[in-house]
C-alpha positions in Angstrom: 51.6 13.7 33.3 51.8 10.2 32.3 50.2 7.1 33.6 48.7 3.6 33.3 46.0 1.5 33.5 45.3 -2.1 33.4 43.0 -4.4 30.7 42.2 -7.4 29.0 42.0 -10.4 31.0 44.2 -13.5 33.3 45.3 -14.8 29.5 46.1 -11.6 27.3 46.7 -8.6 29.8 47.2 -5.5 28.6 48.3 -1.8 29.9 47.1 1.0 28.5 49.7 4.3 28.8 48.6 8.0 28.8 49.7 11.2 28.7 52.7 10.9 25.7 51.7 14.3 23.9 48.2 13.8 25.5 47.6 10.2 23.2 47.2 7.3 24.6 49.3 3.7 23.3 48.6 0.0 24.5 51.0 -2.4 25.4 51.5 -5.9 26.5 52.1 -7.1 30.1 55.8 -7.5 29.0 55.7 -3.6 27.7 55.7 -4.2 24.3 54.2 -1.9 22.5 51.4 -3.1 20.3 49.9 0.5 19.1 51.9 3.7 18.0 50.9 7.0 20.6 47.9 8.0 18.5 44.5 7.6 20.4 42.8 10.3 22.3 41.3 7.1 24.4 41.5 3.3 24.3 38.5 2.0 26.5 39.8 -1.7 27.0 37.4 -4.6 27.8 37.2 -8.0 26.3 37.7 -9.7 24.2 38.2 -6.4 22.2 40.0 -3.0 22.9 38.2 0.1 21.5 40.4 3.2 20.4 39.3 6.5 19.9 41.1 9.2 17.6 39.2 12.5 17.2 39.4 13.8 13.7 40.1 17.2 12.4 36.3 17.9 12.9 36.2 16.9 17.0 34.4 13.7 15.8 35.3 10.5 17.0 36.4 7.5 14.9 37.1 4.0 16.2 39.2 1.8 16.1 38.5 -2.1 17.1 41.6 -4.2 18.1 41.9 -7.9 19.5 43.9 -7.8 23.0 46.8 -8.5 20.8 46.1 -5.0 19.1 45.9 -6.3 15.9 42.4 -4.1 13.8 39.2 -5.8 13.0 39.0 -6.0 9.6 35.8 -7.5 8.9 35.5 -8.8 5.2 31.7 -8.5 4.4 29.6 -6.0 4.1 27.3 -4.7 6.6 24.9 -1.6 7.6 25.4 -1.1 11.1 27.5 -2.4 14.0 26.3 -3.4 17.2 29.2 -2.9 19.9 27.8 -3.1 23.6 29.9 -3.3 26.7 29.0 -4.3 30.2 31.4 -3.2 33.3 31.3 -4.6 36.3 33.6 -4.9 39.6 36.4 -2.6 37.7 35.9 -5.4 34.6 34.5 -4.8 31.6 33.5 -7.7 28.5 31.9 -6.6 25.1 30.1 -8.3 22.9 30.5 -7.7 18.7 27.4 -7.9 16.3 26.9 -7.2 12.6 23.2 -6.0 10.7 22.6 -5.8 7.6 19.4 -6.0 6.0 17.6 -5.9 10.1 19.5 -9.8 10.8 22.1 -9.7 12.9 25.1 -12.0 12.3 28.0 -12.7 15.4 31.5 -12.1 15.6 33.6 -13.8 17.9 36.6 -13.0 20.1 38.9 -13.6 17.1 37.2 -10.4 15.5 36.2 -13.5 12.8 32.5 -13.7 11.8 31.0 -16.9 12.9 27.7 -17.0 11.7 25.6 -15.7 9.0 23.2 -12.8 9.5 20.4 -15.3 10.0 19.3 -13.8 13.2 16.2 -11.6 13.8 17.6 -10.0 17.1 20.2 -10.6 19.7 20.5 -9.5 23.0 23.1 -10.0 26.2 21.5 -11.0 29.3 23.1 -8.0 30.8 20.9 -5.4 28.7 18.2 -7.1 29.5 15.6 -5.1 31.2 13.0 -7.2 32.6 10.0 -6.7 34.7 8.2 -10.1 35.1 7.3 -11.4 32.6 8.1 -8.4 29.8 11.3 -8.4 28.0 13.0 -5.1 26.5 16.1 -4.4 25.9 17.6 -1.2 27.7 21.5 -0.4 25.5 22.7 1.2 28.3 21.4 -1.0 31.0 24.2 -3.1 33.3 23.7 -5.5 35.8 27.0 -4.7 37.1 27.8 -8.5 37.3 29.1 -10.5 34.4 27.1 -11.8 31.4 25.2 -14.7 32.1 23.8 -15.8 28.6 22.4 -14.5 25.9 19.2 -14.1 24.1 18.5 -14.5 20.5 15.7 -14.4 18.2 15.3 -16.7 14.6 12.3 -17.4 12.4 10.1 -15.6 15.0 10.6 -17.8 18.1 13.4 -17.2 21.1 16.9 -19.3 22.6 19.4 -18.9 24.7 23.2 -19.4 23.9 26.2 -19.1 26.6 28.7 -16.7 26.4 30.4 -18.7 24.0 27.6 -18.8 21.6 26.7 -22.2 21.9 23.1 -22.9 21.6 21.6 -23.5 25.1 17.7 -23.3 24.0 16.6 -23.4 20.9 14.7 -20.9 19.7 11.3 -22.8 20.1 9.5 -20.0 22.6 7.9 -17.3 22.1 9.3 -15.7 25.4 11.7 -15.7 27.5 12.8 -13.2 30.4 15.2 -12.8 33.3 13.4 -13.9 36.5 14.2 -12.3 40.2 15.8 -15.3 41.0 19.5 -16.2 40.7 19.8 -18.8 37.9 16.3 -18.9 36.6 14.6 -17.5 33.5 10.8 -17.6 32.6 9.7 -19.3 29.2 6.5 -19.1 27.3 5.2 -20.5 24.4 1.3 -19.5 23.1 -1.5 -21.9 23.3 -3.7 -22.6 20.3 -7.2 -21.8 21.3 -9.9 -24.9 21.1 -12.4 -23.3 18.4 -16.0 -23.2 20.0 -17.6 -26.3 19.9 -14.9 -28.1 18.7 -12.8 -30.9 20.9 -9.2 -31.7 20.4 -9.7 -35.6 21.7 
């Protein structure tokens, strides 16, 4: 039996049809089809659309797509990638990163890398698992809201950027973690210990 469901966003909806042969094809809001009947599941989110074909051994292999369902081809080389998404009120946003070599490097909505892998770690607020003031990250952890901001680490000491990756802290801390309250985060930075008998005026 066929059906639909719904993705993307207000700017580049999406509908995702089921059922044709038991694949799966995604289409724009005007019902132009943007993908050939050939996943066994598109999980939509944004900014980017994940589809699944399961080869002749049952295993999966994925394919990334803008909302546009064009495929990421990403044009450097790379050892892992990082692909996280967090769902919340019937929504769901993902977030892209590359590692090679343990630094992380971004990729932005475009499916375009926009930075170099110059980052130690990276981490959206949303898998952010945080008890006072002790940060860890948790993959699979949601805060079933949207992301707020998000964490990185370079040359040893922690920022902040938005959503958008622009740099809201520099990294100048050597903490920082989600507090209890709405809107607030806790920083710390170490204190260089006074050697005995020794005064810093």
């Amino acid at each position: 039996m066929a059906y639909y469901s719904e993705g993307g966003n207000d700017v580049t909806p999406v509908i995702i049809a089921h059922g044709k042969n038991g694949k799966s094809a995604l289409f724009s809001k005007n019902v132009k089809p943007l993908t050939a009947f050939i996943y066994d599941e598109i999980k939509p989110s944004v900014p980017f659309i994940k589809g699944i074909i399961k080869n002749k051994n049952g295993d999966p292999e994925e394919d990334l797509m803008t909302l546009e369902g064009k495929k990421i081809k990403i044009g450097t080389a790379y050892d892992r990638l990082d692909y996280r998404t967090n769902e919340y009120d019937r929504k769901a946003e993902s977030f892209l990163f590359l590692v090679k070599k343990d630094k992380y490097a971004i990729v932005g909505s475009e499916g375009k890398l926009i930075s170099d892998f110059i980052y130690d770690d990276i981490l959206p607020e949303c898998f952010i698992n945080s008890r006072g003031p002790v940060t860890s990250d948790s993959y699979f952890f949601s805060t079933e809201s949207p992301n707020r901001f998000i964490l990185f680490k370079k040359d040893g000491k922690t920022g902040i950027m938005d959503n958008q990756y622009r740099i809201v802290l520099n990294n100048e801390y050597d903490r920082i973690s989600k507090s209890q309250l709405p809107d607030y985060i806790y920083t710390g930075k170490k204190q260089l210990r006074e050697p005995s008998g020794a005064s810093m005026t």
